[in-house]
C-alpha positions in Angstrom: -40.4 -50.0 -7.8 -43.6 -47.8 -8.2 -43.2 -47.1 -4.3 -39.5 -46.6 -4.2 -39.9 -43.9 -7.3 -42.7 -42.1 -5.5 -40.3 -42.3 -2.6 -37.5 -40.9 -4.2 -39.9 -37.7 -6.0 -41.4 -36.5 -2.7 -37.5 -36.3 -1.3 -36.6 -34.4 -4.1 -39.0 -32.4 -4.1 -38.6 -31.6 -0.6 -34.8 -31.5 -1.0 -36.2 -28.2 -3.5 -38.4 -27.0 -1.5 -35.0 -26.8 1.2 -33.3 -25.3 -1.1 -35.8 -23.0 -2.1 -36.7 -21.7 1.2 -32.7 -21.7 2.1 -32.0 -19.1 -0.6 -35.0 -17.1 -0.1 -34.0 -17.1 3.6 -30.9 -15.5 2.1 -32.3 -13.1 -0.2 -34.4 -12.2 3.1 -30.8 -11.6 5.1 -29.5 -9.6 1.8 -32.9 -7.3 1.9 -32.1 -6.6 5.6 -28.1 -5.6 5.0 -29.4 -3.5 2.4 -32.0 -1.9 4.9 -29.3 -1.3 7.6 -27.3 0.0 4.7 -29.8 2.6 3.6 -31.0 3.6 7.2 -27.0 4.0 7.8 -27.0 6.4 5.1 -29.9 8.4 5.8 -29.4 9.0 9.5 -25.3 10.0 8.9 -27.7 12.4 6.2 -29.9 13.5 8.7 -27.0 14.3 11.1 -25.4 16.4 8.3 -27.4 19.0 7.7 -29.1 16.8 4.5 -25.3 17.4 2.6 -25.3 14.0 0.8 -21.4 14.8 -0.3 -20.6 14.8 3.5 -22.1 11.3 3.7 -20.0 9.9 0.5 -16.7 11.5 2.3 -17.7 9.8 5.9 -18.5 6.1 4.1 -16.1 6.1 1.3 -13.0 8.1 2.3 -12.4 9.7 5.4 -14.1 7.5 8.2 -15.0 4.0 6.1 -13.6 1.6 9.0 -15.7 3.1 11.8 -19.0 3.2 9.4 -18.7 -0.5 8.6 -18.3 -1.5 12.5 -21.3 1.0 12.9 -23.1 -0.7 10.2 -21.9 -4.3 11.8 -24.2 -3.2 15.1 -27.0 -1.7 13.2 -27.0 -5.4 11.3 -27.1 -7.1 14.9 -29.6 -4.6 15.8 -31.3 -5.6 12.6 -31.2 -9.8 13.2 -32.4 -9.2 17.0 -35.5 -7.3 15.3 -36.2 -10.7 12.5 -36.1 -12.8 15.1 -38.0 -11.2 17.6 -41.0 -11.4 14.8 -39.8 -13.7 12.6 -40.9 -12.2 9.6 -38.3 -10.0 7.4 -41.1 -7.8 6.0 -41.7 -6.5 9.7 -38.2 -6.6 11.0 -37.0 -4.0 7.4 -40.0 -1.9 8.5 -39.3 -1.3 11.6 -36.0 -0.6 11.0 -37.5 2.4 8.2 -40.0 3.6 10.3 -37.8 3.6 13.5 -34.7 4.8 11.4 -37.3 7.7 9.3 -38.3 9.1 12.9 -34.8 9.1 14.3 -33.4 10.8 11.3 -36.3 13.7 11.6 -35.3 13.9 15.6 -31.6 13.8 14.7 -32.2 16.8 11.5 -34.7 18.9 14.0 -32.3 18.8 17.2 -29.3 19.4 15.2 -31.4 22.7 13.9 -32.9 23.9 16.8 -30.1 23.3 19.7 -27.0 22.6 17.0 -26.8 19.4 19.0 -27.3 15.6 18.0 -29.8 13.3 19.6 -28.7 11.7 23.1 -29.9 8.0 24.6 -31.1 10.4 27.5 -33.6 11.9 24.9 -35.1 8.7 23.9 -36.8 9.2 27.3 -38.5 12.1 25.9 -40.9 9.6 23.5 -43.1 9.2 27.1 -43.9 13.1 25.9 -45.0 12.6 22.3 -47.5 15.3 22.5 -45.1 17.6 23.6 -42.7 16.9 21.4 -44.9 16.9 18.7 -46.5 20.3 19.4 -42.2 21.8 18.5 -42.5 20.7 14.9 -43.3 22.5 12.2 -45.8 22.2 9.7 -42.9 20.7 7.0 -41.7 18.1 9.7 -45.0 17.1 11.0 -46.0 16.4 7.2 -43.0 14.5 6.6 -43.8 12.2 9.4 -47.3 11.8 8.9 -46.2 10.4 5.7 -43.5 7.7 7.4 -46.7 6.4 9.5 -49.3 6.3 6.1 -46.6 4.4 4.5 -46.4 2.2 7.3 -49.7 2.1 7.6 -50.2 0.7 4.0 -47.3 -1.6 4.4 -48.8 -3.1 7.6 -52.1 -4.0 5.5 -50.2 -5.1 2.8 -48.0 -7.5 4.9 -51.2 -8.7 6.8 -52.4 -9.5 3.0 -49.7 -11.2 2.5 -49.3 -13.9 5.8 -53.0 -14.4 4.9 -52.0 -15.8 1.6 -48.9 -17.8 3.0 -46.8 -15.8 0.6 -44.3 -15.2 3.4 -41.3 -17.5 4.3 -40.9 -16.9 8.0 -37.9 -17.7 9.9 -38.5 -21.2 12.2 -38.3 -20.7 16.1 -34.9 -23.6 16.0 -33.3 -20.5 14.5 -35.0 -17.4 15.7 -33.8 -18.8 19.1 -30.8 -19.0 18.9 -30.2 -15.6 16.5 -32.5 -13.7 19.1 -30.2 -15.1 22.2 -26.9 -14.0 20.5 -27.8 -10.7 19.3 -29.5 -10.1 22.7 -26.1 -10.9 24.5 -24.2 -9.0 21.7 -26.7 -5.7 22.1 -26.2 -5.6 25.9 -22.5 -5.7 25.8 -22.6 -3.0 22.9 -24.5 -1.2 25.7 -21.7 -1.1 28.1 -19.6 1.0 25.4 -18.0 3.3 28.0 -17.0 0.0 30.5 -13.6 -0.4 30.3 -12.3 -2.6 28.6 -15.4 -2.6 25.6 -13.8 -4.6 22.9 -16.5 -2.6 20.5 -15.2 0.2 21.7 -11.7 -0.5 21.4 -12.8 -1.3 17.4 -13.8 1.6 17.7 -10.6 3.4 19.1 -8.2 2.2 16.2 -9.3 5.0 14.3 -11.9 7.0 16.2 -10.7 10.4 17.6 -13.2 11.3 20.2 -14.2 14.8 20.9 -15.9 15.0 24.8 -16.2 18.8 24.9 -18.4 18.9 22.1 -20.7 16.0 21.1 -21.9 17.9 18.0 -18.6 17.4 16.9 -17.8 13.8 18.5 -20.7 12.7 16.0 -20.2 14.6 13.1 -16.4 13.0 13.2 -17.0 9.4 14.7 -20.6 8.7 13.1 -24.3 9.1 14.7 -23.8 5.6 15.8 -20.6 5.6 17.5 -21.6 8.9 18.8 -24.7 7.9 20.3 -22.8 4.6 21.6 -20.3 7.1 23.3 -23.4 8.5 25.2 -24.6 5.6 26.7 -25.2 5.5 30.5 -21.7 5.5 32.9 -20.4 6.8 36.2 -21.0 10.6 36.3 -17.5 11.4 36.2 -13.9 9.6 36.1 -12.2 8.7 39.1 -9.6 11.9 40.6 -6.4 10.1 41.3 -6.0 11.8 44.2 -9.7 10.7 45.8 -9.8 9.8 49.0 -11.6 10.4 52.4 -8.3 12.1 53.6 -8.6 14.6 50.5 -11.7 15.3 51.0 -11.1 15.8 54.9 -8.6 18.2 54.1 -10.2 19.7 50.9 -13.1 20.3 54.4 -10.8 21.9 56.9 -9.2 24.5 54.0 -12.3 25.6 53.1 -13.9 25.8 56.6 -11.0 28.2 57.6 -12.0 30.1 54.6 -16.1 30.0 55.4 -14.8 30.8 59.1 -13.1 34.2 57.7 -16.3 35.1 55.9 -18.4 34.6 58.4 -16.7 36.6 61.1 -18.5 39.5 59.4 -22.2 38.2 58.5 -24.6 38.3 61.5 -26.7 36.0 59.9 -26.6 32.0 60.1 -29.3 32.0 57.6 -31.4 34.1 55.1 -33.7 36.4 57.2 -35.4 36.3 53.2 -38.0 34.9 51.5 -35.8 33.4 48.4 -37.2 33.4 44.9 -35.9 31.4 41.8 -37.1 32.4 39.0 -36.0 30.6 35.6 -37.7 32.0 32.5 -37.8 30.0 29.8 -35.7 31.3 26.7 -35.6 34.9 28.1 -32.7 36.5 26.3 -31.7 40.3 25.0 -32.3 40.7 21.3 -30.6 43.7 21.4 -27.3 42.0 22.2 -27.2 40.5 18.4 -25.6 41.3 15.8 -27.6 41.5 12.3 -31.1 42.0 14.1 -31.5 45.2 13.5 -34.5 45.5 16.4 -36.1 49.0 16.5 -37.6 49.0 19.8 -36.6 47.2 23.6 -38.7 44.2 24.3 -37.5 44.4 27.6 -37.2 47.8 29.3 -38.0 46.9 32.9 -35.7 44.4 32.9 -32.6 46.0 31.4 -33.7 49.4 33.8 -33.7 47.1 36.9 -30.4 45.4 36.2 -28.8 48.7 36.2 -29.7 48.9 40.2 -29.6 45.6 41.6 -27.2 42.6 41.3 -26.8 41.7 37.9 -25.1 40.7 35.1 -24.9 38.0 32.3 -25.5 34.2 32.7 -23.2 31.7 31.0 -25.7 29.1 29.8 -24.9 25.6 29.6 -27.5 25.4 27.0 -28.7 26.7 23.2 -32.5 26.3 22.0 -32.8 23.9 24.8 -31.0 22.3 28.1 -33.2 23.6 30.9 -32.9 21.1 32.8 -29.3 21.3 33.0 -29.0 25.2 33.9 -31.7 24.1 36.8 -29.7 21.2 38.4 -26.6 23.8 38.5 -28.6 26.4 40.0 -30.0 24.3 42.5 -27.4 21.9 43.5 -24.2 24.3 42.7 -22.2 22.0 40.7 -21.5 22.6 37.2 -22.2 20.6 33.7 -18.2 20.7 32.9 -16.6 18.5 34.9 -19.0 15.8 34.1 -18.5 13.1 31.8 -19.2 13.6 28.2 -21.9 11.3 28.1 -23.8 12.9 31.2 -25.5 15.2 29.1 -28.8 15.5 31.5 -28.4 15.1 35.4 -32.0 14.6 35.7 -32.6 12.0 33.2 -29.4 10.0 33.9 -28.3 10.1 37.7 -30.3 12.2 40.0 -33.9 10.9 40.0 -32.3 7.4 41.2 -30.6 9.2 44.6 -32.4 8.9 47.8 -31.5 12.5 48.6 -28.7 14.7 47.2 -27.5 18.4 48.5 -28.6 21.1 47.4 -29.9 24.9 47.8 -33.0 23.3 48.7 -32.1 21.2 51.8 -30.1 23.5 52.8 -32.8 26.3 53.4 -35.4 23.5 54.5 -32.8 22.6 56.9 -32.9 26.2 58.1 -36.6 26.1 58.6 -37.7 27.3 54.9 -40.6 25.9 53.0 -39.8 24.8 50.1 -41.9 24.9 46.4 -41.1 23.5 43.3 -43.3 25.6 40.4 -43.6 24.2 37.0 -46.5 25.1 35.1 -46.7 22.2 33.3 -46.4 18.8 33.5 -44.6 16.3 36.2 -43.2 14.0 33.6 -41.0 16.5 31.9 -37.5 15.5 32.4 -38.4 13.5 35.5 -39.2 16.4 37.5 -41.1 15.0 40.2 -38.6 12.2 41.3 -35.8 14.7 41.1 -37.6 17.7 43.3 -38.0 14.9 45.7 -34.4 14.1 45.8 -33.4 17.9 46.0 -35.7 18.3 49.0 -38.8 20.4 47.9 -41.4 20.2 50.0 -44.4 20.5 47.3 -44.3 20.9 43.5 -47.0 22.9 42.0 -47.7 22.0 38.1 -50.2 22.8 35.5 -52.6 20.6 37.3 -52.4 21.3 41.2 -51.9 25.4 40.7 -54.5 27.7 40.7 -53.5 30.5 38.5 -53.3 28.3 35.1 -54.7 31.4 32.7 -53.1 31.9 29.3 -52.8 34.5 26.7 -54.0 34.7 23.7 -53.8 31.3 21.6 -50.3 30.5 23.4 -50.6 27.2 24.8 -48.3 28.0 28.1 -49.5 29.0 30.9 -48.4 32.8 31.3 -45.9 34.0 33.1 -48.3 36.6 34.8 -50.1 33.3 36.4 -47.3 31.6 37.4 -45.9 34.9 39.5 -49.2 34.8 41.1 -48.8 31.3 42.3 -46.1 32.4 44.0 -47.7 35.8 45.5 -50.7 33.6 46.8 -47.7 31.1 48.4 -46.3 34.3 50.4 -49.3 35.4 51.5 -50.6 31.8 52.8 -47.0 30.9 54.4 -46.4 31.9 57.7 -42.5 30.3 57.4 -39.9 31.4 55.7 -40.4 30.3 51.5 -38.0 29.4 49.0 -39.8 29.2 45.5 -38.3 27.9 42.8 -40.3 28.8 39.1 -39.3 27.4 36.2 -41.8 29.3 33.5 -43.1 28.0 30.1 -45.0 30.9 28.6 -42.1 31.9 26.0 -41.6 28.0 25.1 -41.0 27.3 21.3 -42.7 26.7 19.0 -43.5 30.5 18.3 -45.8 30.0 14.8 -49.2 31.2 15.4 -48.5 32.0 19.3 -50.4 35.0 19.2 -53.1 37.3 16.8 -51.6 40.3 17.7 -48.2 41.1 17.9 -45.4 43.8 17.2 -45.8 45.0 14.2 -43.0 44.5 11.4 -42.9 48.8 11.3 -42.5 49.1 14.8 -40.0 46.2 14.8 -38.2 46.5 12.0 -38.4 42.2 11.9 -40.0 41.5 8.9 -40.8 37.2 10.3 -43.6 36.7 12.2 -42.3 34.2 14.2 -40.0 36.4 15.5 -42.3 38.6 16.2 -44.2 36.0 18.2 -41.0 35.7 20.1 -40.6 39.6 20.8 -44.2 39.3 22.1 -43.1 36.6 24.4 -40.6 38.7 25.6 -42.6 41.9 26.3 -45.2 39.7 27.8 -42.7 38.6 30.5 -41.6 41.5 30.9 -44.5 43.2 31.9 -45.2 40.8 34.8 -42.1 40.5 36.1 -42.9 44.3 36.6 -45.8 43.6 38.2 -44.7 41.3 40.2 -41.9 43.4 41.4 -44.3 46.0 42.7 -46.1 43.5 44.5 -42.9 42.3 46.3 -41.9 45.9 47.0 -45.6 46.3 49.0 -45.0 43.0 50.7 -43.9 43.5 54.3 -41.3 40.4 54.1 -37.7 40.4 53.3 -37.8 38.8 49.6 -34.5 38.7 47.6 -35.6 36.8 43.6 -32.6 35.6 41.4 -34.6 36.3 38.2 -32.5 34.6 35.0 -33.1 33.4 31.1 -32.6 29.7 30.5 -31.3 29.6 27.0 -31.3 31.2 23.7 -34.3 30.1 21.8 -33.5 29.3 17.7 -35.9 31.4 16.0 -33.7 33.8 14.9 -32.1 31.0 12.3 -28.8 29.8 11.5 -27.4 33.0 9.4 -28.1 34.8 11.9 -26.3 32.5 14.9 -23.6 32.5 12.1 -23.0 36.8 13.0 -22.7 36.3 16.4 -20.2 34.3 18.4 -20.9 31.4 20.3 -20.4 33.5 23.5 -22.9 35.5 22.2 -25.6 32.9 21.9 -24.9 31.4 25.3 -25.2 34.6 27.5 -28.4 35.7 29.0 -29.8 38.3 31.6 -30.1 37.4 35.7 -30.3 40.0 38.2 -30.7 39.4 42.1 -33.4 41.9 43.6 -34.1 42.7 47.1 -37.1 44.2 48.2 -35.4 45.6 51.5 -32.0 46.5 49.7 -30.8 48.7 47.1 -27.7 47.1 46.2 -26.1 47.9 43.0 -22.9 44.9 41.4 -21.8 44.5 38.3 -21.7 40.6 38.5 -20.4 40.5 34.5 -20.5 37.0 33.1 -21.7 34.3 35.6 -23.1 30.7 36.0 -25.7 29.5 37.8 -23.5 27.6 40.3 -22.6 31.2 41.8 -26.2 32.2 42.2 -26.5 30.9 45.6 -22.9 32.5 47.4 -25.1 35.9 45.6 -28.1 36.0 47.5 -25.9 34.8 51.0 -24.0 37.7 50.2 -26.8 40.4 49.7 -28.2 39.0 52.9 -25.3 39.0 55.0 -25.9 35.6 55.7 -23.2 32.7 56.9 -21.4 30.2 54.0 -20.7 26.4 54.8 -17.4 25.2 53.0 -18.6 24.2 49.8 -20.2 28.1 49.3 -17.1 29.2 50.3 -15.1 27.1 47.7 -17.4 28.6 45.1 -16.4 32.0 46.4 -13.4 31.5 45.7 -14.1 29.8 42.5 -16.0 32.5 41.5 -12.6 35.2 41.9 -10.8 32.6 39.2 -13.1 31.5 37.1 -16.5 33.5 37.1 -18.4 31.3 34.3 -17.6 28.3 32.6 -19.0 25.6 30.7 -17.6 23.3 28.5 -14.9 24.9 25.8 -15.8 28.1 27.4 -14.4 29.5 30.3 -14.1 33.3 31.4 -10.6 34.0 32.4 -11.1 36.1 36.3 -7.5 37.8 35.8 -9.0 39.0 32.2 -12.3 38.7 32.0 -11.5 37.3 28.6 -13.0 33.5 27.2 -11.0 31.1 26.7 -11.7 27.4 25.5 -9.8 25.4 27.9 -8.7 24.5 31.5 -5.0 24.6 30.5 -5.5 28.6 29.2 -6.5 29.4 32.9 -3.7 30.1 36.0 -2.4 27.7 37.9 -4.4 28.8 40.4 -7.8 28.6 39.0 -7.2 24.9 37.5 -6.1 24.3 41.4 -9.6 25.1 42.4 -11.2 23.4 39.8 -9.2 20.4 40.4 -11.0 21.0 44.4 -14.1 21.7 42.9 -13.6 18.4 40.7 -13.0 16.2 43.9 -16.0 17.8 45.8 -18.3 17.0 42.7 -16.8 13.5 42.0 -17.1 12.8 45.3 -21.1 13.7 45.7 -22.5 12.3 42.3 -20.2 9.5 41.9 -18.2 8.4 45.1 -18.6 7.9 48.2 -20.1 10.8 49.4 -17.5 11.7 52.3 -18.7 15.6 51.8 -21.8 15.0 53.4 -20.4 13.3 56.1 -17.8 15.7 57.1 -20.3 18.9 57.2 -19.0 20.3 54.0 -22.1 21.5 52.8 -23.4 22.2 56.5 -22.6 25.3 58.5 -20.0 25.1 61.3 -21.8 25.6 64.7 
């Protein structure tokens, strides 16, 4: 009896301790909802501009369905992490400390470029220090805190498992949870496959936005935005594809490149060709409510007044480089991708073998080709994708030999990087193109430099600003310079000189005066050394820059230059919900507001494109982007 008693107290009391780990277990999976729940809510804050009443509206009245499924994969995200450790200590502070970081990102994009953060930029973490070097002293406080407090709580939890106060969950049912929510996470990640049953959840009451993925999250959610911006195909399929279309789209516009060409002597640039991209180079002078007292820029704005020049139509704001450089290089355009290709490089184009371009098209005329980036190789994949385009080197802050800065700016200067290019002239016995993407006027602009344009001589009172202007005069100076070097050089040289973006120093009031056309518009100018052409090239983008310099040259177009030509006539810029209207030369913010005769060519233009980055490539096999011998 003694023995069956005993018996029976040690199952009960293991029956307890079942029972007891069973429903701490489930306070554990309570403490994780209510960590999803929280993170949820902060990063939907983040994303709005820190307006907590925007949040309560999204959950509670006008979008509560798509939160919860949102919430439902953050959960799943949130059970993969516990049972990858095990311990639900670890897996709620990963999900703070990954969710705090995210939330700063989300905040700091949304207020430097207006735009939300991208799977593409998660890419960016291999660049910490770079990334890290754009905050401000407020932000980079405010996450120096996330990591002390995770710091402390790692210590603490490490106290804790010591002292066997932690109920861990058992591999029989890690397993299984980390198998499901594995299988569950990798299906969530084909969101834009058709046919997504999380994305048809989605659909019952999402209204998606593809022009404008500030918008698309702000209405759908950061997760279901982010979701929609997982990888895909470049672009949708044309319903007309086919060889035979693109056979034909080949012999219209080689009668067209054949009409051209019966007056150009030329079959190629008898030029050295010079790219120059300069990083946030604008015209303060073109906004409204900066009331700038003196031109940071007067040897710019005097030369575009005799040369080829006009205004660039910049895909980007505060960022996007990368994106005006793969449509200056390759000649097809950001718009008629897919809204989740928000970064060529990043996405699609580093994993080609080889892909057309400006670039093999003048190596394949016997030009040397150079790839300049005065920093480092890793920056949006830039050394896999200057091999694809066809460059011949790539110069970067460790293989140039003019690397001097000014001042306590961190760049290297633009003066420096225009005399990379002067010493690559003067060693080259070929032919050169160069193509310079600068970093001297990179943000962040606090503390650039101990002497700058005074606030009297401005009339800007902020001294980041000012840092900005100085930026500005700085390039100006040795662009200048470089000019009158050019001029004294006994070779042909034609540069396409143009800003990259509109940097966000000037603040959101201030965006708030101008219009968005405004903020997206920059200077370019084509320059010769051997000609003293004067055009008016008004509002442009950067897939036009090429037909430019063919044209100041007298050179010969293949049928894809052509089709830009006449792209150009109909629709001189466009991005995304902005379009210049060639019959007009008004905006407007669609396709449909255009003729019938410029959405015919973009419909061509759409096939060509489709048929490079995402088909079969029948363009390149048919000579399209080749000259007809």
């Amino acid at each position: 009896m003694k023995i069956s008693k005993k018996f029976k107290m040690m199952k009960d009391k293991q029956e307890l301790q079942c029972k007891s780990r069973g429903h701490l277990l489930l306070l554990h999976f309570f403490s994780l909802l209510a960590t999803v729940f929280l993170v949820h809510l902060y990063i939907q804050w983040a994303q709005n501009d820190l307006d907590a009443g925007l949040v309560m509206n999204f959950v509670f009245a006008w979008h509560t369905e798509k939160f919860l499924i949102s919430t439902g994969v953050l959960v799943t995200l949130g059970l993969w992490l516990w049972a990858l450790v095990g311990n639900i200590r670890w897996a709620n502070a990963l999900l703070l400390l990954s969710g705090g970081i995210l939330g700063m990102a989300t905040y700091e994009k949304m207020l430097q470029r207006n735009e939300p953060v991208y799977p593409s930029d998660l890419k960016m973490l291999t660049e910490a220090s770079f990334l890290l070097e754009m905050l401000n002293g407020r932000t980079l406080a405010a996450l120096s805190f996330v990591f002390l407090l995770f710091l402390a709580f790692i210590l603490y939890s490490l106290r804790q498992d010591k002292s066997k106060k932690t109920v861990k969950l058992g591999w029989k049912s890690r397993l299984p949870i980390l198998i499901t929510t594995s299988m569950a996470l990798c299906y969530a990640g084909q969101f834009q496959q058709e046919g997504n049953l999380l994305k048809k959840a989605y659909d019952r009451t999402a209204y998606w936005i593809p022009y404008s993925q500030q918008m698309n999250y702000y209405n759908t959610g950061f997760v279901a935005g982010f979701l929609y911006n997982l990888s895909a195909a470049p672009m949708e399929l044309p319903t007309d594809y086919s060889q035979e279309k693109i056979d034909e789209l080949k012999a219209t516009y080689q009668q067209l490149a054949d009409e051209i060409n019966a007056e150009r002597t030329a079959a190629f640039p008898e030029t050295n060709v010079i790219y120059i991209m300069n990083e946030s180079f604008a015209d303060p002078l073109e906004l409204e409510g900066l009331d700038l007292q003196s031109d940071p820029i007067p040897f710019t704005r005097g030369l575009m007044e005799t040369s080829y020049s006009g205004e660039l139509l910049s895909q980007g704001y505060g960022g996007g480089t990368a994106n005006i450089e793969f449509e200056a290089l390759t000649g097809f355009s950001m718009e008629p991708f897919a809204a989740n290709i928000t970064t060529p490089y990043t996405q699609f184009l580093s994993s080609q073998d080889d892909f057309p371009s400006v670039v093999s098209r003048l190596e394949e005329a016997g030009f040397r080709t150079t790839a300049i980036h005065p920093y480092n190789t890793t920056m949006y994949k830039r050394l896999e994708n200057y091999e694809t385009l066809g460059f011949d080197s790539f110069l970067y802050e460790d293989t140039m030999t003019n690397t001097e800065k000014l001042d306590t700016n961190p760049y290297i200067s633009d003066a420096a990087a225009y005399a990379e290019i002067t010493a690559i002239l003067k060693a080259s016995e070929e032919k050169d193109f160069i193509h310079l993407v600068t970093m001297q006027n990179h943000t962040p602009y606090q503390n650039k430099y101990t002497v700058t344009p005074s606030a009297a001589e401005t009339g800007i009172g902020s001294q980041t600003i000012r840092n900005y202007l100085q930026d500005l005069q700085y390039s100006d100076q040795a662009l200048a310079d470089l000019l009158a070097a050019l001029q004294e050089w006994d070779e042909p040289t034609v540069v396409v000189f143009w800003g990259d973006h509109w940097p966000s120093v000037f603040g959101e009031d201030l965006y708030a005066l101008n219009t968005i056309q405004n903020m997206h518009e920059t200077p370019m100018f084509v320059y010769s050394n051997t000609e003293e052409s004067q055009k008016d090239l008004g509002v442009t983008s950067p897939i036009y820059f090429f037909p430019e310099v063919l044209e100041l040259s007298g050179s010969r177009v293949t049928a894809f230059e052509a089709l830009l030509m006449e792209l150009q006539e109909q629709v001189p810029a466009f991005e995304k919900t902005l379009y210049v209207n060639g019959d007009t030369g008004e905006y407007v913010s669609s396709r449909e507001d255009l003729s019938d005769k410029a959405r015919s060519l973009l419909a061509d233009y759409d096939l060509i494109q489709y048929d490079t980055t995402t088909g079969n490539r029948y363009a390149e096999s048919n000579g399209f982007f080749q000259l007809n011998d």
